[in-house]
Backbone and ligand atoms as CSV (ligand in chain L), in Angstrom:
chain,resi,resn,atom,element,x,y,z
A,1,UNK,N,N,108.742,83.193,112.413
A,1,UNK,CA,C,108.091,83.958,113.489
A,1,UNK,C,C,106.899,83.199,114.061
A,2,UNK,N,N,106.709,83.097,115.575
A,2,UNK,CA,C,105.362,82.573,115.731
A,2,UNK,C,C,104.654,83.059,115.849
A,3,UNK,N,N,103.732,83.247,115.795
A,3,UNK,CA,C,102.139,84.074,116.315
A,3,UNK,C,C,101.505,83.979,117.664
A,4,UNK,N,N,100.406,85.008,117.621
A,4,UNK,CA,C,99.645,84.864,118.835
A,4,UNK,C,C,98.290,85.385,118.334
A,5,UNK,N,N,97.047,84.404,118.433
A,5,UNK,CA,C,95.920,84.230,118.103
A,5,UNK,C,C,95.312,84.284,119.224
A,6,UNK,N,N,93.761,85.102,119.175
A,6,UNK,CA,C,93.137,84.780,120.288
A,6,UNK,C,C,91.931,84.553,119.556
A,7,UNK,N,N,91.502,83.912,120.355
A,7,UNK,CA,C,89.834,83.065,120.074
A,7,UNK,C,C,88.816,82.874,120.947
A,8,UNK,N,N,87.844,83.028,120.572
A,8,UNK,CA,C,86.430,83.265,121.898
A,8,UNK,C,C,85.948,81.815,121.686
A,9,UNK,N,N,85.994,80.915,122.470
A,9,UNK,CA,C,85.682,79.209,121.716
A,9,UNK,C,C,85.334,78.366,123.123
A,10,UNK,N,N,85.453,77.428,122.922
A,10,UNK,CA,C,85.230,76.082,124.142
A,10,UNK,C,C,86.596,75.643,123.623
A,11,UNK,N,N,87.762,75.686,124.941
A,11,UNK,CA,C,88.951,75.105,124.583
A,11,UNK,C,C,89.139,73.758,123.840
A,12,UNK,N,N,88.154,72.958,124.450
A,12,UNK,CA,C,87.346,71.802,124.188
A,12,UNK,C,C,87.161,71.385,122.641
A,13,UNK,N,N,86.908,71.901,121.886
A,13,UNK,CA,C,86.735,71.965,120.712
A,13,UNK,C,C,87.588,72.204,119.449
A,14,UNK,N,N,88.942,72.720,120.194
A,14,UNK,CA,C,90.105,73.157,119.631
A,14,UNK,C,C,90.985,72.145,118.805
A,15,UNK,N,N,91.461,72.325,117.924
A,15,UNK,CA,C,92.313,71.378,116.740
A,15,UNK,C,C,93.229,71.302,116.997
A,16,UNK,N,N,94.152,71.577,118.011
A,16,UNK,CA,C,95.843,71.759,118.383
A,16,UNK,C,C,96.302,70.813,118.606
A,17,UNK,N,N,97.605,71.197,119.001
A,17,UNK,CA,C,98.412,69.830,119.529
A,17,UNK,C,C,98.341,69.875,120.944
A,18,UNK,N,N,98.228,70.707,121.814
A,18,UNK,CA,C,98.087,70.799,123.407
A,18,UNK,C,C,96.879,71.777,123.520
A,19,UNK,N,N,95.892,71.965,124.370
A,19,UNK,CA,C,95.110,72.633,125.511
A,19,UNK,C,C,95.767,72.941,126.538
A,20,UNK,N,N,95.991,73.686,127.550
A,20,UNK,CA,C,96.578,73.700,128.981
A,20,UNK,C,C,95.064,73.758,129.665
A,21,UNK,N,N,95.251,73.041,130.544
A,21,UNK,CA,C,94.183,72.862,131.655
A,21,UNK,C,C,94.467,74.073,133.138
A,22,UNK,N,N,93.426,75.202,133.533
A,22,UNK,CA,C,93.649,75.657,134.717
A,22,UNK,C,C,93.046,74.391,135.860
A,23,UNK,N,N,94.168,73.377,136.209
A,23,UNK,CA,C,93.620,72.655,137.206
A,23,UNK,C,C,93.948,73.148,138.317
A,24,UNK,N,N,94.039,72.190,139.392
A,24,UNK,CA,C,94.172,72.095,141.178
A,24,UNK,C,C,95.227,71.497,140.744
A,25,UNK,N,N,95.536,71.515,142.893
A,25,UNK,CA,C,96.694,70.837,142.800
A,25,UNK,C,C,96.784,69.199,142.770
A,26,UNK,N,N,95.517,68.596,143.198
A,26,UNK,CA,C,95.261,67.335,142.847
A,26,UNK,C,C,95.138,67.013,141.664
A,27,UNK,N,N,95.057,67.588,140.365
A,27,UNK,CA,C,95.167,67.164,138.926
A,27,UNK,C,C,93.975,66.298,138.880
A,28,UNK,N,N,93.056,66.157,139.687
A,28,UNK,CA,C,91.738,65.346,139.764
A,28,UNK,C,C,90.498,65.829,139.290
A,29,UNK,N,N,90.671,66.828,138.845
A,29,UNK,CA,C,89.578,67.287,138.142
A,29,UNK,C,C,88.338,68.388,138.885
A,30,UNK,N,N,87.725,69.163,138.278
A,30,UNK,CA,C,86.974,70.128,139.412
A,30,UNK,C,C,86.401,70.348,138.309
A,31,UNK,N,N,85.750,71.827,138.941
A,31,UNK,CA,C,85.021,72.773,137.877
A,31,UNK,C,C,85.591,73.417,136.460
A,32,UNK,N,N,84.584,74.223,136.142
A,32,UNK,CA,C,85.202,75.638,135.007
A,32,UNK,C,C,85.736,75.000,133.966
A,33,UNK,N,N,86.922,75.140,133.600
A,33,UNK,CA,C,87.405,74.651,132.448
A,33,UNK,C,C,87.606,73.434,132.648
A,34,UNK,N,N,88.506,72.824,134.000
A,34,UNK,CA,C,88.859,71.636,134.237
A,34,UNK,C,C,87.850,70.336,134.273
A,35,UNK,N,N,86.537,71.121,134.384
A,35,UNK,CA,C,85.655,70.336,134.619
A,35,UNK,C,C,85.345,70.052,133.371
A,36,UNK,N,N,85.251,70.651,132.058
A,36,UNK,CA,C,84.727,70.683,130.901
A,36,UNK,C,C,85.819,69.531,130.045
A,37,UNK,N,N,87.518,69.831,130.467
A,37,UNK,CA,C,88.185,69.053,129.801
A,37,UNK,C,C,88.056,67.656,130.598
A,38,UNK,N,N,87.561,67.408,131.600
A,38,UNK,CA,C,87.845,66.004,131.842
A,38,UNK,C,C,86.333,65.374,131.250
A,39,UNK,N,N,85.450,66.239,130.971
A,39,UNK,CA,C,84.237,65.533,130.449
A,39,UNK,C,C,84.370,65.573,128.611
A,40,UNK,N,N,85.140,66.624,128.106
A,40,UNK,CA,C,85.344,65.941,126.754
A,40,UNK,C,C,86.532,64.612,126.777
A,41,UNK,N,N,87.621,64.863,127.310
A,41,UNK,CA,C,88.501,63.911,127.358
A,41,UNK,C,C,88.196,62.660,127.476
A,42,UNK,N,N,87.130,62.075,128.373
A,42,UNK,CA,C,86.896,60.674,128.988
A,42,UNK,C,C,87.618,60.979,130.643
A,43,UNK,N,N,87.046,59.351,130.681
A,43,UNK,CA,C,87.585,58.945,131.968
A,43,UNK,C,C,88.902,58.541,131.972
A,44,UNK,N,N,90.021,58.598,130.677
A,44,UNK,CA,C,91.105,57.522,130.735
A,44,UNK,C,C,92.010,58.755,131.093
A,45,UNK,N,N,91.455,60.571,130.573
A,45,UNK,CA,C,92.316,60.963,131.452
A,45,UNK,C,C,92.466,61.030,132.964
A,46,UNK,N,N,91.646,61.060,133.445
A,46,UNK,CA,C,91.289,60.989,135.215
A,46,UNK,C,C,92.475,59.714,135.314
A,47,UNK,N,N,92.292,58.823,134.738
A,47,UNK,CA,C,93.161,57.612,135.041
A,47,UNK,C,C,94.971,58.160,134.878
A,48,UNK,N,N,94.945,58.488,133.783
A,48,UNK,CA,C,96.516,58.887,133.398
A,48,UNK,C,C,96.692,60.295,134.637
A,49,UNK,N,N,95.908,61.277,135.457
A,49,UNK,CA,C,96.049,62.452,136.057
A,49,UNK,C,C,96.689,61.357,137.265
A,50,UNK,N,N,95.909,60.791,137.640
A,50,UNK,CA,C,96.133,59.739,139.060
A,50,UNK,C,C,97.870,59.214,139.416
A,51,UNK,N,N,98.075,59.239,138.060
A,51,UNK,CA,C,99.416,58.438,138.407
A,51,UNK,C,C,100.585,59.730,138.466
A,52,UNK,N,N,100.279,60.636,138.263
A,52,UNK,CA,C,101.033,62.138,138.519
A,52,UNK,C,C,101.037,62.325,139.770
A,53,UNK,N,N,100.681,62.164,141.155
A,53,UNK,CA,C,100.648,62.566,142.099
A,53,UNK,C,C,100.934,64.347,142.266
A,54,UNK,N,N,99.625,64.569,141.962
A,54,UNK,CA,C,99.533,66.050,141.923
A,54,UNK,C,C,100.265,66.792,141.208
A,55,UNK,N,N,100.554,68.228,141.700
A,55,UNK,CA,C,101.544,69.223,140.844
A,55,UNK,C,C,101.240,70.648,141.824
A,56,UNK,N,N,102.175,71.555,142.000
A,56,UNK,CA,C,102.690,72.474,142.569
A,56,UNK,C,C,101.844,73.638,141.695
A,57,UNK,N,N,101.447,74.727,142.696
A,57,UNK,CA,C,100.922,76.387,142.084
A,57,UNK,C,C,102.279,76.427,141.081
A,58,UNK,N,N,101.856,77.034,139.372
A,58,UNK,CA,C,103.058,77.341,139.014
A,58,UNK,C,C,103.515,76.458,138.404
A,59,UNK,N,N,103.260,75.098,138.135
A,59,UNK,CA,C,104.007,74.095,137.782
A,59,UNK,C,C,102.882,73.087,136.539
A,60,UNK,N,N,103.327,72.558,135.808
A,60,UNK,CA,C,103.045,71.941,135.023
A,60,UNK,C,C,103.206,70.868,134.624
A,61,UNK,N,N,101.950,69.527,133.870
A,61,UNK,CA,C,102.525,68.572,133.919
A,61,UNK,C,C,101.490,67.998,132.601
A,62,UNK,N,N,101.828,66.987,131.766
A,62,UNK,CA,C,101.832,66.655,130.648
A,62,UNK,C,C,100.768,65.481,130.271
A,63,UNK,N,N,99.924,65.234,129.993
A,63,UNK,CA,C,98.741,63.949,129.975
A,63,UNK,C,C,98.789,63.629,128.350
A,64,UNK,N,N,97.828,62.632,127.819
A,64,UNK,CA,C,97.168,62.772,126.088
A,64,UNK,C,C,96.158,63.523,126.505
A,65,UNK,N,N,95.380,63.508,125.493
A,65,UNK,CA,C,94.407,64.146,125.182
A,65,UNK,C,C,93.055,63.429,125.197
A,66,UNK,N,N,93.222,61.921,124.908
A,66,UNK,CA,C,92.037,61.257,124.482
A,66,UNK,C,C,90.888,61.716,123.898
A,67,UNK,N,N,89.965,61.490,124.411
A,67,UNK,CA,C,89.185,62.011,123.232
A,67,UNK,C,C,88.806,62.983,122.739
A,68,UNK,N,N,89.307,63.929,123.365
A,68,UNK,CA,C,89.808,66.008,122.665
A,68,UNK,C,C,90.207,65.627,121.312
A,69,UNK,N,N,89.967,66.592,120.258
A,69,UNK,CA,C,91.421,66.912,119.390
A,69,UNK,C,C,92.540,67.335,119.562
A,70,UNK,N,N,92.588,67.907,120.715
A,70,UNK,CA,C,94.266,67.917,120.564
A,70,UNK,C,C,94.657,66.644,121.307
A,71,UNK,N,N,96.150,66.482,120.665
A,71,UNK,CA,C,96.536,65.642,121.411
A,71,UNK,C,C,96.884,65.352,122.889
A,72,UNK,N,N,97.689,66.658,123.087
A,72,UNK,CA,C,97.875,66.527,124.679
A,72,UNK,C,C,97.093,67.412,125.576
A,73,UNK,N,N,97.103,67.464,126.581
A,73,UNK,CA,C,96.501,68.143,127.303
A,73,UNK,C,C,97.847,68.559,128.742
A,74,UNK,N,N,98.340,69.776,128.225
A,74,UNK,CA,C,99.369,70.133,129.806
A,74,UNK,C,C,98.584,71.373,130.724
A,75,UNK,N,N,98.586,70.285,132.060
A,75,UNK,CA,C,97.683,71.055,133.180
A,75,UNK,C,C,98.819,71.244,134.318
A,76,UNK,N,N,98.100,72.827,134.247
A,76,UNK,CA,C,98.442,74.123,135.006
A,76,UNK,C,C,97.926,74.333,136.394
A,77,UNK,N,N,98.656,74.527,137.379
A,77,UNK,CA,C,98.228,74.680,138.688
A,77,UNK,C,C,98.157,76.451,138.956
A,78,UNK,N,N,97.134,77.409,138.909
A,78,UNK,CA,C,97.245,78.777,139.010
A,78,UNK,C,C,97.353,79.027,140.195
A,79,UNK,N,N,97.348,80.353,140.584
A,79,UNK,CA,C,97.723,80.884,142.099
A,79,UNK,C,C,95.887,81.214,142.550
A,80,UNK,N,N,95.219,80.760,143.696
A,80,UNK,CA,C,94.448,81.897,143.897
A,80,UNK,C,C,94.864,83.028,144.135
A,81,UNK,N,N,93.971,83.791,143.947
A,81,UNK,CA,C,93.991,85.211,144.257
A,81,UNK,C,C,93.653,85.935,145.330
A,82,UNK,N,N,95.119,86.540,146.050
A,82,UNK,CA,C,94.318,86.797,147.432
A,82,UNK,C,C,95.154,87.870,147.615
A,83,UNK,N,N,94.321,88.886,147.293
A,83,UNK,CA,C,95.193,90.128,147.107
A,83,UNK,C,C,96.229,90.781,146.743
A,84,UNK,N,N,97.296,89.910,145.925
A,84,UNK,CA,C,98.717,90.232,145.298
A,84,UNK,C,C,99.572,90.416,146.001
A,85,UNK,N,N,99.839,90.334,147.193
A,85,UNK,CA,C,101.210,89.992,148.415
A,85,UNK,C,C,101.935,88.771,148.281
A,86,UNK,N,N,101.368,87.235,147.478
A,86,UNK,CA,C,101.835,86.537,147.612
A,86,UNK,C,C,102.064,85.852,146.741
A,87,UNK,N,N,102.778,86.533,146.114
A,87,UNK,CA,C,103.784,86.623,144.913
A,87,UNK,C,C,102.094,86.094,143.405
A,88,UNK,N,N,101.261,86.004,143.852
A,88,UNK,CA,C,100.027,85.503,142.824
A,88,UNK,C,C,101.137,85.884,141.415
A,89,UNK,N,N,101.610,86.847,140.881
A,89,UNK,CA,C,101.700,87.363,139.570
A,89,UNK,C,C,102.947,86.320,138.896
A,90,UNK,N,N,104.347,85.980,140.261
A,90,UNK,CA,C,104.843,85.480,139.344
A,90,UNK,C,C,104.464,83.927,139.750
A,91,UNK,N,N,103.762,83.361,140.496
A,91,UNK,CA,C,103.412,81.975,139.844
A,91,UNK,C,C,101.984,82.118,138.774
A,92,UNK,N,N,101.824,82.921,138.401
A,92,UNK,CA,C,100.603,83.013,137.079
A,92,UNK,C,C,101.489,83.072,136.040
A,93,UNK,N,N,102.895,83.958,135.662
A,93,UNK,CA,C,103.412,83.423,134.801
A,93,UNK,C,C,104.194,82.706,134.815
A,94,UNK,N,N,104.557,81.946,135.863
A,94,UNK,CA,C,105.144,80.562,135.990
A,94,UNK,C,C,104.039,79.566,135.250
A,95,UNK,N,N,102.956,79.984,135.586
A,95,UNK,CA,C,102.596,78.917,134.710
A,95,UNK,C,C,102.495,78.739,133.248
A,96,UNK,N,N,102.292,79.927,132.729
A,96,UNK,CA,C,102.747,79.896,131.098
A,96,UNK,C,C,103.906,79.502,130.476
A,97,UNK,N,N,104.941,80.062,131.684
A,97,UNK,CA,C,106.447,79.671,131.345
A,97,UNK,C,C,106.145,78.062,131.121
A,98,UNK,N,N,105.796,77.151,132.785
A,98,UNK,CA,C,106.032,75.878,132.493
A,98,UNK,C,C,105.296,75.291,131.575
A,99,UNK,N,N,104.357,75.791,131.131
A,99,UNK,CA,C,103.299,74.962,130.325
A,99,UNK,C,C,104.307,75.172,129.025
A,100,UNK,N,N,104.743,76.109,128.487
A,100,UNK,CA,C,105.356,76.290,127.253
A,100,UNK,C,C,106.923,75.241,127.153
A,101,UNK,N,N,107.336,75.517,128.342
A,101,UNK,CA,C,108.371,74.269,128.576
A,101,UNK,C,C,107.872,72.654,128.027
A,102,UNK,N,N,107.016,72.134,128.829
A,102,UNK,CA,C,106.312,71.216,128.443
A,102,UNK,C,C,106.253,70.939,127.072
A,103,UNK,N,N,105.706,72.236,126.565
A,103,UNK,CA,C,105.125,71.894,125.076
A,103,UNK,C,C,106.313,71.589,124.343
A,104,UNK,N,N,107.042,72.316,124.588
A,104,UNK,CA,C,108.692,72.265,123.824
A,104,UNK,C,C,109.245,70.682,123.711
A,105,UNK,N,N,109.252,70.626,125.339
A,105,UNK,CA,C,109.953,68.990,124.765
A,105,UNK,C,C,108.864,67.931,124.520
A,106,UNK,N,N,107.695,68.305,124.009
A,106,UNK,CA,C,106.727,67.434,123.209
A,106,UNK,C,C,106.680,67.867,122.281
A,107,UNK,N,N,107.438,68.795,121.283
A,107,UNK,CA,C,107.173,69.121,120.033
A,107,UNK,C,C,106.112,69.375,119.490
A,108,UNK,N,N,105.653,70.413,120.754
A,108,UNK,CA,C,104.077,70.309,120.179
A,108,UNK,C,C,104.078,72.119,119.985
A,109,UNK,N,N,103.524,72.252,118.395
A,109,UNK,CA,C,103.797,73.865,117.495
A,109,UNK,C,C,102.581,74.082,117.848
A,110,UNK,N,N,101.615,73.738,117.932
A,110,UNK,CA,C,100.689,74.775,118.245
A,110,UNK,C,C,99.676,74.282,119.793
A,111,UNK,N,N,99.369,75.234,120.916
A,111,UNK,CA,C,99.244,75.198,121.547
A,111,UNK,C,C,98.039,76.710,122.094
A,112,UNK,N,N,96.817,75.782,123.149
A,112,UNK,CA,C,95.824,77.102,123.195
A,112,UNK,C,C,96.034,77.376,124.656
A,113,UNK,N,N,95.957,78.311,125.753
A,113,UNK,CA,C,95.919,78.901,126.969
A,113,UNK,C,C,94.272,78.771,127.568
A,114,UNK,N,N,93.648,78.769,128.340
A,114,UNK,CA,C,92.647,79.282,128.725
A,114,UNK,C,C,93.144,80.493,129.390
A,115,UNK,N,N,92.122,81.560,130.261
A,115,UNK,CA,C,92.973,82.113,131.136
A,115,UNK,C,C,92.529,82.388,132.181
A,116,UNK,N,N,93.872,81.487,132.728
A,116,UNK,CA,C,94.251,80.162,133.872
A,116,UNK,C,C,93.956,81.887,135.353
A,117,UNK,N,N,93.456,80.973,136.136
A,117,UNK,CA,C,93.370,81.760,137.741
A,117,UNK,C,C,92.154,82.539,137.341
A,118,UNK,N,N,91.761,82.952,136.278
A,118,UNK,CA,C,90.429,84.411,136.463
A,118,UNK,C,C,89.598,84.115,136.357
A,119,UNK,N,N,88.773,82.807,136.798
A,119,UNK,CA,C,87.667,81.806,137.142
A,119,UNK,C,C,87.399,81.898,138.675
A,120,UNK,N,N,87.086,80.459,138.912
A,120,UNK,CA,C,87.274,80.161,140.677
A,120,UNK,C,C,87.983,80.832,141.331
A,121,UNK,N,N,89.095,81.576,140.498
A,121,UNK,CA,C,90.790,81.346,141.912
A,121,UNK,C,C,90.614,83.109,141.877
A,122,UNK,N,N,89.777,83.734,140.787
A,122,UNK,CA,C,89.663,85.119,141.358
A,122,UNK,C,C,90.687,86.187,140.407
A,123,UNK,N,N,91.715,85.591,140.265
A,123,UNK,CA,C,92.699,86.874,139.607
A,123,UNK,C,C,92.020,87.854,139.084
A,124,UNK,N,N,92.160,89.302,138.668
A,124,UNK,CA,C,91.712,90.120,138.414
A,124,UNK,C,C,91.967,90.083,136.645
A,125,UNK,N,N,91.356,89.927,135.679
A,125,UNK,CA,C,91.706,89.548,134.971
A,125,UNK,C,C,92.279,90.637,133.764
A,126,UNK,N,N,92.145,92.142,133.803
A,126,UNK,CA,C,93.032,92.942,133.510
A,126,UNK,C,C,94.928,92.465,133.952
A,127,UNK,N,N,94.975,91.997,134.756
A,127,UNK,CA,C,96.085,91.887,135.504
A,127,UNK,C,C,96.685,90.598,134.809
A,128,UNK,N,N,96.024,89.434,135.496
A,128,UNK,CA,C,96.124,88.231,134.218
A,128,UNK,C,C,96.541,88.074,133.246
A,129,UNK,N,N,96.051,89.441,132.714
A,129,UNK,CA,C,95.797,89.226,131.006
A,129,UNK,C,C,97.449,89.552,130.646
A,130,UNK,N,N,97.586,91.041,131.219
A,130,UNK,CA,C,98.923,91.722,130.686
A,130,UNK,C,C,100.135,90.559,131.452
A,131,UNK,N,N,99.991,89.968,132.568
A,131,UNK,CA,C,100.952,88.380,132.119
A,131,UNK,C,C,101.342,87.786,131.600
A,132,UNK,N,N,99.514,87.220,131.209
A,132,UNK,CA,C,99.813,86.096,130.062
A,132,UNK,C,C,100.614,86.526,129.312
A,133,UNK,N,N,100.264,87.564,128.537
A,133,UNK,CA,C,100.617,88.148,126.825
A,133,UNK,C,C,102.201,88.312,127.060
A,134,UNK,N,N,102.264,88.856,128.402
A,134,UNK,CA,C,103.762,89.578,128.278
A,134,UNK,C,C,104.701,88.295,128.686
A,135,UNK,N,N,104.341,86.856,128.993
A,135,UNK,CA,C,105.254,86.200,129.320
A,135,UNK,C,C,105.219,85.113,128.222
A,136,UNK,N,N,104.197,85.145,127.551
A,136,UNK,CA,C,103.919,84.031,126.046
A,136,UNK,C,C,105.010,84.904,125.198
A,137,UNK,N,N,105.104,86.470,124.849
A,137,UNK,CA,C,105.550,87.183,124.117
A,137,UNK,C,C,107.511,86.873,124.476
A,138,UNK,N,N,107.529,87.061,125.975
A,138,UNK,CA,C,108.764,86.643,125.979
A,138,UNK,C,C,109.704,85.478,125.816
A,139,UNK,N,N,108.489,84.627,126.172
A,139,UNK,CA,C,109.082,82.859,125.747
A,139,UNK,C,C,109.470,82.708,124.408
A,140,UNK,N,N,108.526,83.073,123.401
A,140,UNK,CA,C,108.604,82.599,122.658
A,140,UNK,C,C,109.614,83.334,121.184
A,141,UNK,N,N,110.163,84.628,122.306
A,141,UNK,CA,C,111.401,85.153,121.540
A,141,UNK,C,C,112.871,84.289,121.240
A,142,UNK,N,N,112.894,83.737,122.132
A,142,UNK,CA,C,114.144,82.503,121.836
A,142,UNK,C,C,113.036,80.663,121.513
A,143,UNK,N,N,112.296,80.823,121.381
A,143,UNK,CA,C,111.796,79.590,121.379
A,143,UNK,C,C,110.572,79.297,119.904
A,144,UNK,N,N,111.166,79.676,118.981
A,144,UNK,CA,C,110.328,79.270,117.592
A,144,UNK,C,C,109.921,78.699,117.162
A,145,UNK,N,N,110.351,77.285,117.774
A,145,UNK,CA,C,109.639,75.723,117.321
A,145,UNK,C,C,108.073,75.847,117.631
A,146,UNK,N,N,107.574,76.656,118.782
A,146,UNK,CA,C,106.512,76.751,118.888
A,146,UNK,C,C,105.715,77.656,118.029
A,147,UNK,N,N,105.054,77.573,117.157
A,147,UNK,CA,C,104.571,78.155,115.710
A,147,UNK,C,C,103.122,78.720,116.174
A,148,UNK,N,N,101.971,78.629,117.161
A,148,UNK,CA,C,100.919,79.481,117.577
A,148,UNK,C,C,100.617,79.015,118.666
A,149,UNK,N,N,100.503,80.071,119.256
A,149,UNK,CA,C,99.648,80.186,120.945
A,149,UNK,C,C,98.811,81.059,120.435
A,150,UNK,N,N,97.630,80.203,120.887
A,150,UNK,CA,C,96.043,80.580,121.153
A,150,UNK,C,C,95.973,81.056,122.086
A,151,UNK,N,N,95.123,82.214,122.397
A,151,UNK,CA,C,94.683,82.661,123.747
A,151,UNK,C,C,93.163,82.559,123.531
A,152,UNK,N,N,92.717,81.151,124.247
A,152,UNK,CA,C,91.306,80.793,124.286
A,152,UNK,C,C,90.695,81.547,125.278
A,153,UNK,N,N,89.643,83.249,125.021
A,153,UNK,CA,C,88.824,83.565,126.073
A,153,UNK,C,C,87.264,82.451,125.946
A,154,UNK,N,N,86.364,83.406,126.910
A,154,UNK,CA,C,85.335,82.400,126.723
A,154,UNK,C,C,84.029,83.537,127.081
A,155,UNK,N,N,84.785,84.830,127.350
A,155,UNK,CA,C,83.858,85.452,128.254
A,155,UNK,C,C,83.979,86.535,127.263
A,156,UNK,N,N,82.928,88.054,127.030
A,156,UNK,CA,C,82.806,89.240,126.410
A,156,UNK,C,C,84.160,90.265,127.073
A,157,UNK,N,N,84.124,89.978,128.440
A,157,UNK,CA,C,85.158,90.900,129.039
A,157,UNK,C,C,86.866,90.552,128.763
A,158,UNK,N,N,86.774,88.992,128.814
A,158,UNK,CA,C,88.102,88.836,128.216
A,158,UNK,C,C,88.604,88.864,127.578
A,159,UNK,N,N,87.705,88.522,126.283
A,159,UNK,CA,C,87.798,88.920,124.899
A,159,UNK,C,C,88.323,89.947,124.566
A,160,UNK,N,N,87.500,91.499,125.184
A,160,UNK,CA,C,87.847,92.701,124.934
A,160,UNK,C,C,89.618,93.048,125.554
A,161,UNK,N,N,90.060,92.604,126.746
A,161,UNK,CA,C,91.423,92.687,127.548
A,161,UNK,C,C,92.143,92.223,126.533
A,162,UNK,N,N,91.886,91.337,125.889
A,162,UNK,CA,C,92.836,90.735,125.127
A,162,UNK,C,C,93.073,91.126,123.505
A,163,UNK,N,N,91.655,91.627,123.315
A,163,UNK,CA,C,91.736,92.473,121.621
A,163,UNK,C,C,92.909,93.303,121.838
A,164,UNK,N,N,92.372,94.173,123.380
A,164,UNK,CA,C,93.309,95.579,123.413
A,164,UNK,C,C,95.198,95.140,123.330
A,165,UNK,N,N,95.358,93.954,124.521
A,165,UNK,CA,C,96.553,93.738,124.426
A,165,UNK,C,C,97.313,93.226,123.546
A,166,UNK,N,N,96.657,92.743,122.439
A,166,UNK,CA,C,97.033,92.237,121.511
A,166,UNK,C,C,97.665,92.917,120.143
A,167,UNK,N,N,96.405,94.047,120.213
A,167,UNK,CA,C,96.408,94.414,118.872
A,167,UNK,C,C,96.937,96.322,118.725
L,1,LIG,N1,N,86.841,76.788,127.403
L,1,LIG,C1,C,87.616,77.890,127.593
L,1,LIG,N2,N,87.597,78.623,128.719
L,1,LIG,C2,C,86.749,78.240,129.702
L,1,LIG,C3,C,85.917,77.089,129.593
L,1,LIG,C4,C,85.985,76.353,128.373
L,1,LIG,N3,N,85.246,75.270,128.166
L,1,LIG,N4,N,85.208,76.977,130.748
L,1,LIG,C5,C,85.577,77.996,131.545
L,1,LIG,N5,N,86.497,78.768,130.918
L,1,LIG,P1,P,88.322,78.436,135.893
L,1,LIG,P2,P,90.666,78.970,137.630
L,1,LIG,C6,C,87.213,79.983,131.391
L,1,LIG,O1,O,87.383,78.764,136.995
L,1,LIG,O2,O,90.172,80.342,137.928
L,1,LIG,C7,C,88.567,74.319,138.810
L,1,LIG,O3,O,87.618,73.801,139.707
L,1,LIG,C8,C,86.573,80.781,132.506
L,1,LIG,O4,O,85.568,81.632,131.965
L,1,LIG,O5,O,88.031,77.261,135.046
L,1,LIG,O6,O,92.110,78.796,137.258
L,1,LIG,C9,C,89.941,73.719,139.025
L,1,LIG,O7,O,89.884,72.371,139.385
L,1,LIG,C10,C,87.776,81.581,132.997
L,1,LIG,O8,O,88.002,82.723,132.168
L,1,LIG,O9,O,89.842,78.240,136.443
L,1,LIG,C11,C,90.479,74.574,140.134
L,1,LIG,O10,O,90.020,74.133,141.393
L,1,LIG,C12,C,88.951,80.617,132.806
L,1,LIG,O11,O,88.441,79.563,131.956
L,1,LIG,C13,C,89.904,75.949,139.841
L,1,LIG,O12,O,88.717,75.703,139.072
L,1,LIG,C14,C,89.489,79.989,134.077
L,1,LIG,O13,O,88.420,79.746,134.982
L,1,LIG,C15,C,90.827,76.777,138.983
L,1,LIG,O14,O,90.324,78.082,138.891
């Protein structure tokens, strides 16, 4: 059976085998979280993001880690949020889907989330939340190799969305 852990932490700091990054679509690095993983990582990820030529809302794509502990780092392109007409919900769990894809054919068992869009891009993060959970929960019913997903909050309010949905 795999699990689902949540943790109030700096993704940054995490022991896993993957982080997912809420990046852009330039994979070039910005604020919030993205900004935090390209300043623990180094500069050699900025170098390895470059040769990706971007990535699609929804879509996912695979780097190392450098100088993180985890090893890889798979970054996530979220939807802004602009009122829920445009389709925001299912590319938010498109992106869990693809990020978990990813992880799969890197054999990578344990893996942490931030949560991706309810920063900069706005998502409402009640809304977010019951996504995430409900599309990590469904992946990972046919998919066992993956042994824990972290749900890294960072904030008091997310924390609490996620005790409730969890537990
Ligand atoms: N560890 C874990 N979670 C964090 C950390 C951290 N070190 N720092 C922030 N968070 P955001 P988005 C939480 O804004 O909404 C960037 O500029 C934060 O509290 O990082 O998907 C990108 O380049 C929130 O709950 O991502 C894009 O342009 C969550 O991470 C844009 O922001 C996501 O917030 C993406 O916006």
């Amino acid at each position: 059976m795999s699990t689902i852990q949540l943790h109030r932490s700096d993704i940054t700091q995490l022991e896993v085998d993957a982080i997912v990054n809420a990046a852009n679509k330039s994979l070039l690095g910005g604020g919030g979280v993205d900004g935090a993983i390209h300043r623990a990582a180094g500069p050699e990820l900025l170098n390895e993001c470059r040769q990706l030529n971007g990535c699609e809302t929804g879509d996912a794509k695979i780097t190392k880690g450098y100088n993180l502990p985890a090893k890889y780092v798979i970054h996530t392109v979220g939807p802004v949020y602009n009122g829920g007409r445009y389709n925001e919900a299912e590319k938010l769990a498109s992106c869990y889907r693809r990020s978990l894809e990813e992880a799969l054919q890197n054999s990578v068992k344990t893996i942490a989330f931030p949560n991706i869009s309810t920063g900069i891009y706005g998502y409402p993060k009640q809304e977010a939340a019951k996504i995430a959970t409900q599309t990590v929960k469904d992946f990972l019913v046919n998919n066992q190799e993956i042994e824990t997903v972290i749900f890294c909050v960072f904030d008091e309010e997310n924390y609490s969305i996620y005790n409730n949905l969890l537990t």
